[in-house]
Backbone as a chain_set.jsonl record, in Angstrom:
{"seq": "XXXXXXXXXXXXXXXXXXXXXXXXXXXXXXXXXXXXXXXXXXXXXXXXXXXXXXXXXXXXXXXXXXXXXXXXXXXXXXXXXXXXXXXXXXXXXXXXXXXXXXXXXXXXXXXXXXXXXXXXXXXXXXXXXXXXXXXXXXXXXXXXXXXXXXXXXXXXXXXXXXXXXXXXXXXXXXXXXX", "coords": {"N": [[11.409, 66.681, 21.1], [11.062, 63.449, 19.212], [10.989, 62.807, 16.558], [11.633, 63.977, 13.74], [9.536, 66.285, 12.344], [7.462, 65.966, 10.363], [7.893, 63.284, 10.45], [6.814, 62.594, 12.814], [4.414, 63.231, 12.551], [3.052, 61.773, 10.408], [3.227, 59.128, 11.903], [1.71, 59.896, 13.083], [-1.06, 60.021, 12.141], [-0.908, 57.509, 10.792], [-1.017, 55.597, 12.821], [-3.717, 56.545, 14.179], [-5.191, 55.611, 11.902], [-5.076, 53.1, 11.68], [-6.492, 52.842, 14.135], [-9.144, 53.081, 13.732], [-10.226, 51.061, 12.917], [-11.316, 50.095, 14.997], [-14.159, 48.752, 16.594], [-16.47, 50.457, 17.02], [-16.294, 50.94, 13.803], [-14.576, 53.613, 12.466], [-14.113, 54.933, 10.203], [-16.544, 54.861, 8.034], [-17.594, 56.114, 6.259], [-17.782, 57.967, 3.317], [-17.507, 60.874, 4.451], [-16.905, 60.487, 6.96], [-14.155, 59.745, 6.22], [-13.009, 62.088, 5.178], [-13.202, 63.919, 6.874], [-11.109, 62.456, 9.145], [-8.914, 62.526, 7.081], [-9.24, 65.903, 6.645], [-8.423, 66.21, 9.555], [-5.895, 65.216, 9.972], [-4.423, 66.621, 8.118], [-3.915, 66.069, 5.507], [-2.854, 66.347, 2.325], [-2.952, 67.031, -1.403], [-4.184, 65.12, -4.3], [-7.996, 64.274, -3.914], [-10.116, 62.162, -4.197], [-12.587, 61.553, -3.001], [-14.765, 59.912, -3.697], [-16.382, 56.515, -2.754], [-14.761, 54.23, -4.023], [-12.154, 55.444, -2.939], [-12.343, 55.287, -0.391], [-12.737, 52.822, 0.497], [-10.121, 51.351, -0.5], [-8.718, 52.984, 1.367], [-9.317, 51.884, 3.766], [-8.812, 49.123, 3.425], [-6.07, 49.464, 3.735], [-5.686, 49.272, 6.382], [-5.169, 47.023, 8.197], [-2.548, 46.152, 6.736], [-0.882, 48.289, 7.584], [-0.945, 47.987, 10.108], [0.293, 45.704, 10.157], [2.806, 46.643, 9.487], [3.238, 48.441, 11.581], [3.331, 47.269, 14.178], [5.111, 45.072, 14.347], [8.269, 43.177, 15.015], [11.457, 44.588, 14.567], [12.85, 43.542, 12.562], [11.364, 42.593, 11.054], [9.413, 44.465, 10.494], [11.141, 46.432, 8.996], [11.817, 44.959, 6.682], [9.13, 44.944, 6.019], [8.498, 47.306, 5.177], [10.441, 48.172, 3.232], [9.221, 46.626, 1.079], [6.88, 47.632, 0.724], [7.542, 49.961, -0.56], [8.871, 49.309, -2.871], [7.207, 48.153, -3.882], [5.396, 50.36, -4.429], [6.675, 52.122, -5.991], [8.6, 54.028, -4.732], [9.971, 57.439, -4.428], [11.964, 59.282, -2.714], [11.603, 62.676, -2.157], [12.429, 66.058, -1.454], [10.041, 68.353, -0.378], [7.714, 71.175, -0.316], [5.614, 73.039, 1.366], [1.819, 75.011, 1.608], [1.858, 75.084, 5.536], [3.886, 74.048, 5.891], [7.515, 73.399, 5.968], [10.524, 72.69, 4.316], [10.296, 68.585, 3.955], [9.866, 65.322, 3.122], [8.294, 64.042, 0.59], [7.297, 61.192, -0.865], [6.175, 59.895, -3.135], [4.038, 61.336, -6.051], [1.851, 64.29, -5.67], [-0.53, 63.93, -7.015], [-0.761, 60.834, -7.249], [-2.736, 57.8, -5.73], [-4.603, 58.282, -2.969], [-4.339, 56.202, -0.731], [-2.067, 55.113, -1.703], [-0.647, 56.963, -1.058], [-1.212, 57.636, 1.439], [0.337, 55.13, 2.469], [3.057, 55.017, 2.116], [3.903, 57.096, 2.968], [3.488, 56.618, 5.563], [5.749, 54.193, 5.865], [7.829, 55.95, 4.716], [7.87, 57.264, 7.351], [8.491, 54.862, 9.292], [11.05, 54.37, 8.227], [12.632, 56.103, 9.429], [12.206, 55.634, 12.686], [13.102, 52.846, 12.934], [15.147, 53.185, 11.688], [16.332, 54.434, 14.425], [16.083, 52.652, 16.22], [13.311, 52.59, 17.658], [11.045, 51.209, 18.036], [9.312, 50.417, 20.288], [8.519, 52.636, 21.243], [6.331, 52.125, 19.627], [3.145, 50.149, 20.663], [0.52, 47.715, 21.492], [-2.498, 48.882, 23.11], [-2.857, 49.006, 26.682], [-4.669, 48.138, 27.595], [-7.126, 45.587, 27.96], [-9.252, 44.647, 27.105], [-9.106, 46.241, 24.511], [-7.809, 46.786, 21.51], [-6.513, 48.646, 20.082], [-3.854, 51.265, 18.12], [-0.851, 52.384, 20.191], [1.183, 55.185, 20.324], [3.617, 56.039, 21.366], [4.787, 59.33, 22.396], [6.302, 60.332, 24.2], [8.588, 61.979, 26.683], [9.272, 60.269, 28.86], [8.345, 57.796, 27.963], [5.709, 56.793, 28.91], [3.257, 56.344, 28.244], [0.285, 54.106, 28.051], [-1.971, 53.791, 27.094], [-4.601, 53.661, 24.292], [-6.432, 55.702, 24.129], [-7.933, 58.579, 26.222], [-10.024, 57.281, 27.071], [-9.756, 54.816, 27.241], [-8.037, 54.339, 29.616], [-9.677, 55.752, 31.584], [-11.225, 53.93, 31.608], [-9.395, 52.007, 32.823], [-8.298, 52.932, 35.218], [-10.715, 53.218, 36.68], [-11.301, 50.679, 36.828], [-9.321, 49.334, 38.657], [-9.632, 50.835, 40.679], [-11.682, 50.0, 41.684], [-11.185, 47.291, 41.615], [-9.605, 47.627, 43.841], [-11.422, 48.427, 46.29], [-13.046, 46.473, 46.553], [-11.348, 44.802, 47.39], [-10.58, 45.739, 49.512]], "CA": [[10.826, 65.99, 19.957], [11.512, 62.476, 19.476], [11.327, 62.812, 15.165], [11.005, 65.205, 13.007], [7.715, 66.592, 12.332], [6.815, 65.098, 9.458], [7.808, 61.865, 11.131], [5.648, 62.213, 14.222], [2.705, 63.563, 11.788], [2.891, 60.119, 9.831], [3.234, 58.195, 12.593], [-0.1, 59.719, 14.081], [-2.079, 60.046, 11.304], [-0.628, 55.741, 10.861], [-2.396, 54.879, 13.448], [-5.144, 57.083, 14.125], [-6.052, 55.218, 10.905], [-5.024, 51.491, 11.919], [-7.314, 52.676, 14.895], [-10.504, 53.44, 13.051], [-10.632, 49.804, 12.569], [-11.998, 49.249, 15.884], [-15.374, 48.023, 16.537], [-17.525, 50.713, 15.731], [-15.038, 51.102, 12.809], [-14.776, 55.37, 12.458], [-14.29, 55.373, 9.092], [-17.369, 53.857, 7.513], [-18.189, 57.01, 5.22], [-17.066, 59.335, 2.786], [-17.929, 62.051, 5.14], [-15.529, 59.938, 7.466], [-12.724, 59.368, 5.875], [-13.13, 63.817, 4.857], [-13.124, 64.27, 8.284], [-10.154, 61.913, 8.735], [-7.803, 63.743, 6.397], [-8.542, 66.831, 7.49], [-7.456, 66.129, 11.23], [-4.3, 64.977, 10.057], [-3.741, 67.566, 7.611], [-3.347, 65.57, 4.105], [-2.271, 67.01, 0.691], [-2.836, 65.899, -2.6], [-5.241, 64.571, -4.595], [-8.567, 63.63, -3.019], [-11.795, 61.926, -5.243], [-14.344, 61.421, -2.062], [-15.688, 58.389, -3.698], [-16.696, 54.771, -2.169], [-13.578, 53.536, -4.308], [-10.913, 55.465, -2.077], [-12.686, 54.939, 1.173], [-12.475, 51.231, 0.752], [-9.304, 51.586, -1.039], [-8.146, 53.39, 2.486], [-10.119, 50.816, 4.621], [-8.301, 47.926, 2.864], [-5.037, 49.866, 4.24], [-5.423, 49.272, 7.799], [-4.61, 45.466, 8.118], [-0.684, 46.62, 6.319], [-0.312, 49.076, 8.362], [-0.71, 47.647, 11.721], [1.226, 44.896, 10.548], [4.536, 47.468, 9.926], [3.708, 49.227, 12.99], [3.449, 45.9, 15.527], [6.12, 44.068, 14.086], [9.488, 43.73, 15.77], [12.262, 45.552, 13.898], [13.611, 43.222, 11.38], [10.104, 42.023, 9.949], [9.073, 45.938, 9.917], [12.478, 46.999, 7.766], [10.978, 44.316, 5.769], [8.075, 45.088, 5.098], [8.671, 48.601, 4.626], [10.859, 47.668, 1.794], [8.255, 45.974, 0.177], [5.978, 48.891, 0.61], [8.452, 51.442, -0.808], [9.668, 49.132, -3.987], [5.92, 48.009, -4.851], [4.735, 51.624, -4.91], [8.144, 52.851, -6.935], [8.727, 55.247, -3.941], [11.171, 58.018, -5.109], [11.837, 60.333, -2.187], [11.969, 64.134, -2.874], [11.915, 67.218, -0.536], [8.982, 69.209, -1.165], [7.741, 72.592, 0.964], [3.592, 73.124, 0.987], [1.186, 74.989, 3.026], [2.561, 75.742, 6.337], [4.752, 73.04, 6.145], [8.657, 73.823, 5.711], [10.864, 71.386, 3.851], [10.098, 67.657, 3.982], [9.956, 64.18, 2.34], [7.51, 62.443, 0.368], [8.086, 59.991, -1.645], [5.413, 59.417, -4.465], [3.837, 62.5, -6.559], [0.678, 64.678, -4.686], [-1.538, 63.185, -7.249], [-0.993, 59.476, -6.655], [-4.14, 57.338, -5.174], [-4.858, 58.49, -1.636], [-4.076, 54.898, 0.12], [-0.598, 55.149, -1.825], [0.336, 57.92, -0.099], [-1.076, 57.363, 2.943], [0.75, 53.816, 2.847], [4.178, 55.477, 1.842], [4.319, 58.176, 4.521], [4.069, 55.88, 7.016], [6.988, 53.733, 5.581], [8.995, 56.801, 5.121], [8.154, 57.315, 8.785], [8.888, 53.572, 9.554], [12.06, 54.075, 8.368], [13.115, 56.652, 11.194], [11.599, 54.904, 13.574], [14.084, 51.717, 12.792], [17.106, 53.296, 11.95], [16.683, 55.236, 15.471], [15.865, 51.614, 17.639], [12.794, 53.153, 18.66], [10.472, 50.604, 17.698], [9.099, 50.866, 21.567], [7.594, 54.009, 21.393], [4.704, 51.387, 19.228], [2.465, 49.353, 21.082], [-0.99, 47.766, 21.852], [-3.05, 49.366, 23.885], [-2.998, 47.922, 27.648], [-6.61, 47.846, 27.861], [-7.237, 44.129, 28.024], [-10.562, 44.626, 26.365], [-8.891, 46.88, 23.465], [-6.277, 46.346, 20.866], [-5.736, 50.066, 19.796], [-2.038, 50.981, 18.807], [-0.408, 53.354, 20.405], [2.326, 55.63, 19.441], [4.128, 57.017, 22.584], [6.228, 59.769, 22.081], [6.083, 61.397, 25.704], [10.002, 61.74, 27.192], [9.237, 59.18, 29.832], [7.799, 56.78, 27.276], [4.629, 56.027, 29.615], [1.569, 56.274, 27.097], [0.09, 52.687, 27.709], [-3.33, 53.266, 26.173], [-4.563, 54.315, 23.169], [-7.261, 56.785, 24.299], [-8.887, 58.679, 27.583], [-11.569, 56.542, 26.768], [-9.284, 53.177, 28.016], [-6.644, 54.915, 30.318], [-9.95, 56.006, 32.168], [-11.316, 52.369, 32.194], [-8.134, 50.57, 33.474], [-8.614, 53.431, 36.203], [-11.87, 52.585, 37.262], [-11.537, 48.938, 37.086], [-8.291, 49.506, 39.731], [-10.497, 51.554, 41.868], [-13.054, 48.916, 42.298], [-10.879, 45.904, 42.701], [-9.087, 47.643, 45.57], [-12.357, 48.617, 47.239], [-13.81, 45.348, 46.666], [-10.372, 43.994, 48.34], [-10.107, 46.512, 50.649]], "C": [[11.665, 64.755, 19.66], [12.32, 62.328, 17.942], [10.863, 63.483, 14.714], [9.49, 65.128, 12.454], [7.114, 66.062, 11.578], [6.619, 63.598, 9.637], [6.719, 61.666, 11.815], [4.239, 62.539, 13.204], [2.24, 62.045, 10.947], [2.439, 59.281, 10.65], [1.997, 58.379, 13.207], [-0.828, 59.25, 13.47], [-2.266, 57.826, 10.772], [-1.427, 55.063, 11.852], [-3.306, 55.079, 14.408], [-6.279, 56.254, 13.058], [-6.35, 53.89, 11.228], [-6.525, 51.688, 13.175], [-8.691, 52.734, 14.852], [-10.912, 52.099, 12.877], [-11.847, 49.399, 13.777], [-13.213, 49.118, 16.244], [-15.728, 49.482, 17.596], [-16.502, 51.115, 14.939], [-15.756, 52.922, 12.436], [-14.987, 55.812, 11.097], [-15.097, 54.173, 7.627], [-17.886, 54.796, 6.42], [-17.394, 57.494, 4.367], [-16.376, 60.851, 3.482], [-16.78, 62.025, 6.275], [-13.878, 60.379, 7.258], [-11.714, 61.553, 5.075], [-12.272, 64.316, 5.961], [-11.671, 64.008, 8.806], [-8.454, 62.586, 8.205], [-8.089, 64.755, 6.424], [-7.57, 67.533, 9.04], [-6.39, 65.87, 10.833], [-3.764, 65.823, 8.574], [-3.094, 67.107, 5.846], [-3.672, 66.265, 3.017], [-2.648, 65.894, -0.249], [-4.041, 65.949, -3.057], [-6.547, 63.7, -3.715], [-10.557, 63.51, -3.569], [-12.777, 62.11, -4.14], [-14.677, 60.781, -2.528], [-15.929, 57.083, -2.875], [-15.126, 54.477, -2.469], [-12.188, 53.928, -3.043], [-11.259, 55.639, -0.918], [-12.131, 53.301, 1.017], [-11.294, 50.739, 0.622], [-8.198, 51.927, 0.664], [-8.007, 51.836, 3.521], [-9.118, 49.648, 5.02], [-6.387, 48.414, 3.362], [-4.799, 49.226, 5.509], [-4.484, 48.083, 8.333], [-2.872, 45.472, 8.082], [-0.551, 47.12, 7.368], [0.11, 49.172, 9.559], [-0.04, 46.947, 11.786], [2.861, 45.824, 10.548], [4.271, 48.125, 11.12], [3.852, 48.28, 14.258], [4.124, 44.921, 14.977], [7.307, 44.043, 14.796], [10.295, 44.471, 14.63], [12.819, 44.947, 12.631], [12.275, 42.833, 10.48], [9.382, 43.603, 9.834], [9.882, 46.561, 9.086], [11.581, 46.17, 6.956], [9.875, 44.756, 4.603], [7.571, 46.404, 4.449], [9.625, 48.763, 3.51], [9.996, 47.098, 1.145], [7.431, 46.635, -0.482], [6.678, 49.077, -0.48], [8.506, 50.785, -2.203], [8.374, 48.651, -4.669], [5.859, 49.877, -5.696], [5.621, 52.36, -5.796], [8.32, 54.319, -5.948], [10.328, 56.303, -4.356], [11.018, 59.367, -3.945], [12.335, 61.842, -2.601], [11.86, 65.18, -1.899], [10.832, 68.03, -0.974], [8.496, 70.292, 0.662], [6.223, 72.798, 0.533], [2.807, 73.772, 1.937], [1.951, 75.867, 3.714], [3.926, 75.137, 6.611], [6.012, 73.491, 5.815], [9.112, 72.436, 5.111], [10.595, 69.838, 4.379], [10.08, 66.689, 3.231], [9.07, 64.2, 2.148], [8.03, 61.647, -0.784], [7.258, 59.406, -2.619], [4.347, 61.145, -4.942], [2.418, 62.689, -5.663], [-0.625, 63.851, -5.48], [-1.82, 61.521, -7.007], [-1.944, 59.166, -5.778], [-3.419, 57.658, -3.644], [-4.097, 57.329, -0.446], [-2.596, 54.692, -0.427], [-0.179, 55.816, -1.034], [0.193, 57.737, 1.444], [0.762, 56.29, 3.361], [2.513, 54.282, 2.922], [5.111, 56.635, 2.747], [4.458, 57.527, 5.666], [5.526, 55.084, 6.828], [8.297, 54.806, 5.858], [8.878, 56.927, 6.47], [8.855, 56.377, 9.999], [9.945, 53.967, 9.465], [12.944, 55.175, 9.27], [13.163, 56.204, 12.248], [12.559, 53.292, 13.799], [15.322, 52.26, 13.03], [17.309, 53.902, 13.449], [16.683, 54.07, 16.927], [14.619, 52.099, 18.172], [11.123, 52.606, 18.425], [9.296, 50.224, 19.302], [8.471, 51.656, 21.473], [6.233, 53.26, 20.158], [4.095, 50.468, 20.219], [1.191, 49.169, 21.016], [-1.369, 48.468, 22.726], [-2.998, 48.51, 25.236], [-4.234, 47.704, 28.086], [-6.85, 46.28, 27.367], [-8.501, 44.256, 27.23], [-10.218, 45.555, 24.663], [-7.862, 46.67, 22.181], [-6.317, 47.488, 19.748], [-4.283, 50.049, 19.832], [-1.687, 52.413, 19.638], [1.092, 53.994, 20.596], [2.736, 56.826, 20.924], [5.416, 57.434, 22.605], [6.19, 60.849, 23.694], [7.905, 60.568, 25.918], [10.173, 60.514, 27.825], [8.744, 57.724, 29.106], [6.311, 56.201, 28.679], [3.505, 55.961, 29.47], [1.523, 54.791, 27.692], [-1.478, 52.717, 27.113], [-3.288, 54.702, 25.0], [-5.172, 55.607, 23.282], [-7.546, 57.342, 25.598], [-9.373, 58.077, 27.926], [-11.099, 55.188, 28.285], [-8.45, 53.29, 28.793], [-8.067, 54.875, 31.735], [-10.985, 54.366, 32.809], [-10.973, 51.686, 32.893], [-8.188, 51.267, 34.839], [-9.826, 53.078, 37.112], [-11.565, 51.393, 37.541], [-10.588, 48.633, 38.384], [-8.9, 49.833, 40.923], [-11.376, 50.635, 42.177], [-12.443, 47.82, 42.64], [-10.194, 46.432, 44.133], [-10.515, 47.863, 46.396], [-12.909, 47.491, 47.428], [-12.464, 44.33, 47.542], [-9.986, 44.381, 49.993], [-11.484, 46.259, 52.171]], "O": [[12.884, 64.854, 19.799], [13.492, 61.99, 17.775], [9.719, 63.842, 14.992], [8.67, 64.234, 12.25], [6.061, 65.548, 11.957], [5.707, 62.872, 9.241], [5.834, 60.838, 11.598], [3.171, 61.94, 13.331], [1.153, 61.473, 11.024], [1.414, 58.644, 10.409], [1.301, 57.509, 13.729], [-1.408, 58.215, 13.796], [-3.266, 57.145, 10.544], [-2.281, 54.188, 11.706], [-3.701, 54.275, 15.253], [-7.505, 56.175, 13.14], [-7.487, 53.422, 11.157], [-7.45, 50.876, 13.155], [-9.388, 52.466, 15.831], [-12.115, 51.967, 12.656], [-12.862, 48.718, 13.635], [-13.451, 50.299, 15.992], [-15.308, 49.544, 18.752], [-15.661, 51.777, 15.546], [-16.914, 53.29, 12.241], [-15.736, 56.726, 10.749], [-14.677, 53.336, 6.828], [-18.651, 54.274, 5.608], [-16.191, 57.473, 4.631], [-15.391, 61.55, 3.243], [-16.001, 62.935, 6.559], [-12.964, 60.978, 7.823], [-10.593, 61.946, 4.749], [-11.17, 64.864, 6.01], [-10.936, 64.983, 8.965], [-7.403, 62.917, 8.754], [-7.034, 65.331, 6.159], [-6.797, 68.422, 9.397], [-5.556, 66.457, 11.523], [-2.68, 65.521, 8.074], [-2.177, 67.629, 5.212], [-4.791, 66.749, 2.846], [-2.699, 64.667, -0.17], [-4.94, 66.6, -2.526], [-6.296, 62.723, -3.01], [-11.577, 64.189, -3.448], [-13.77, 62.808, -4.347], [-15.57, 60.413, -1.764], [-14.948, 56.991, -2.138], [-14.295, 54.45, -1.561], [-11.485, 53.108, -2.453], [-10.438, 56.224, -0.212], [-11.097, 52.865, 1.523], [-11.006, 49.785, 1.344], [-7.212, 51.263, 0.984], [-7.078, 51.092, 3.833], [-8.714, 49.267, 6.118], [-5.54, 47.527, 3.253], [-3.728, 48.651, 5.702], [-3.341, 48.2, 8.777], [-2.104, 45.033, 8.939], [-0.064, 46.437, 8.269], [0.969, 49.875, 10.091], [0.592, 46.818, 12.835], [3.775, 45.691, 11.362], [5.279, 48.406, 11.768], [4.49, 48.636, 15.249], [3.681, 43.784, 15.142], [7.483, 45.125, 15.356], [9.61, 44.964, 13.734], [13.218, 45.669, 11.718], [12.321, 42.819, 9.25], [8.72, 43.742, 8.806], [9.329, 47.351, 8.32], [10.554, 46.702, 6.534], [9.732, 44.866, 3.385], [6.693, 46.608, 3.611], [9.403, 49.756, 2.816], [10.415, 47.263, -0.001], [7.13, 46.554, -1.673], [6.452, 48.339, -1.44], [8.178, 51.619, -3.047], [8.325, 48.688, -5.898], [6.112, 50.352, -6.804], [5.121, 53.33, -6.366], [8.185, 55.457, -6.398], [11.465, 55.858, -4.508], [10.215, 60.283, -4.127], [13.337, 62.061, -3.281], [10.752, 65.062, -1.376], [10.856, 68.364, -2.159], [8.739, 70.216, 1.866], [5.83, 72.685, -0.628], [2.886, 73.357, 3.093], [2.534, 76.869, 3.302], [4.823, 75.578, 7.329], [5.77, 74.396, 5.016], [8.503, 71.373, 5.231], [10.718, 69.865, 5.604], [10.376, 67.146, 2.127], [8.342, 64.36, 3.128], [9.106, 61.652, -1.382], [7.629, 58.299, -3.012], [4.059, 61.939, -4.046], [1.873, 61.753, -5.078], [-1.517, 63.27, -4.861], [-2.904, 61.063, -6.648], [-2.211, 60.034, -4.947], [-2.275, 57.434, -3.246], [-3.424, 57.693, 0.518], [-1.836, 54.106, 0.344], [0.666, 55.427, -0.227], [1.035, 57.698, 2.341], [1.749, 56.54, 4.052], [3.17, 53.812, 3.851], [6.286, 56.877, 3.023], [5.271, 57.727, 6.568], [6.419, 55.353, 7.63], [9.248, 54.741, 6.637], [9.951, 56.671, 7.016], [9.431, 56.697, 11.039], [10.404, 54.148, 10.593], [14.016, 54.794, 9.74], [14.199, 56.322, 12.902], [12.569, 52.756, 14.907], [16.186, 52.104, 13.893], [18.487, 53.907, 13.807], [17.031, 54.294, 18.086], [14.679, 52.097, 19.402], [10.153, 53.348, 18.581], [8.305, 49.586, 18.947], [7.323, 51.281, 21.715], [5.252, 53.963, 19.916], [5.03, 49.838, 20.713], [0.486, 50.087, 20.597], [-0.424, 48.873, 23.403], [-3.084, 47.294, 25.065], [-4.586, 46.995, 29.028], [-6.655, 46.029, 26.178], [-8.374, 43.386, 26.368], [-11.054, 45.478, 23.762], [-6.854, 46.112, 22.616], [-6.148, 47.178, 18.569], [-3.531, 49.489, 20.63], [-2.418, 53.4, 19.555], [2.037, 53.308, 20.984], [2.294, 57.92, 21.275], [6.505, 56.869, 22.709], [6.024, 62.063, 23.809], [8.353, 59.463, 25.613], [11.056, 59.728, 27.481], [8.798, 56.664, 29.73], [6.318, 55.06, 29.14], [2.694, 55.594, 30.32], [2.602, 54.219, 27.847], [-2.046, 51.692, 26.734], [-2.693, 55.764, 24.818], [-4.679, 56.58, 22.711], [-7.404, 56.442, 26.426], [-9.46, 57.961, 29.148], [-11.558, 54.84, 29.373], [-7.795, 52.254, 28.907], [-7.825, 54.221, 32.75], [-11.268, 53.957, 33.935], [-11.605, 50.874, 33.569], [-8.144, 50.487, 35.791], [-9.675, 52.662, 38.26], [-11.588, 51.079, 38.731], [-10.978, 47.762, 39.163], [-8.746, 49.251, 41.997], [-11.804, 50.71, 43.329], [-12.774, 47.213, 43.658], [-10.228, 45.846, 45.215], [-10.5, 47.17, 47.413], [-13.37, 47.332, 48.559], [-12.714, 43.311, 48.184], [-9.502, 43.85, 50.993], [-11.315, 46.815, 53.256]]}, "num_chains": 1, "name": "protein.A"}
């Protein structure tokens, strides 16, 4: 394990979300964004209205910028995060979950917390140099991020979807060269 669990759970659920952006954007509903936080397992307060879908939505943009930044403009801006939202970290135990951080109360708006878990996750992710294990997707047609925590570091796409693309497309220029 690269970071603790709560780390790596941030860091997915970070940009699983940044990745919803992409054209057909995933989280265009209520029903969505349900769906959404239950795959990644979120706590807390949770209205289901329009307001904190869009509210989420309006997240993505931040988020990709702290996760594809280099290291000193991501400290950055994860300070910025942290001292807007009045982040006050606390251990807390929930669930199945065993001790952990968060850092703003369970009721706080949905897109706070999201936005704040990833920061706290950000800031592992810095202090450890490991700002690498983020990237774009290498799918020339995609700009998915992706969050590669494999030993060997050799994730380069975001999905099956574009791993099995860049495969194909390989397979045909050699035959067409061959």
């Amino acid at each position: 394990m690269v970071f603790t669990h709560d780390t790596e759970v941030s860091l997915l659920a970070a940009v699983a979300l940044v990745n919803t952006g992409a054209e057909p954007d995933t989280l265009a509903t209520t029903d969505d964004l349900v769906a959404f936080l239950d795959d990644h397992e979120f706590t807390g307060t949770r209205l289901g209205d329009a307001a904190e879908l869009e509210s989420v939505r309006r997240l993505r943009p931040r988020l990709r910028s702290i996760l594809t930044s280099d290291r000193d403009t991501a400290a950055g801006l994860v300070n910025d995060l942290l001292g807007e939202e009045h982040a006050l970290p606390q251990l807390v135990r929930h669930g199945s979950h065993d001790w952990h951080i968060h850092a703003v109360v369970a009721d706080a708006p949905l897109a706070t917390r999201i936005a704040v878990e990833t920061a706290m996750a950000m800031i592992d992710v810095i202090r450890a140099d490991e700002m690498s294990r983020l990237d774009v997707c290498a799918d020339p047609d995609c700009d998915g991020l992706v969050l590669d925590l494999s030993r060997n570091r050799s994730r380069r796409f975001c999905s099956t979807t574009c791993g099995n693309r860049a495969a194909v497309a390989a397979y045909r220029a050699r035959r067409s060269a061959g």
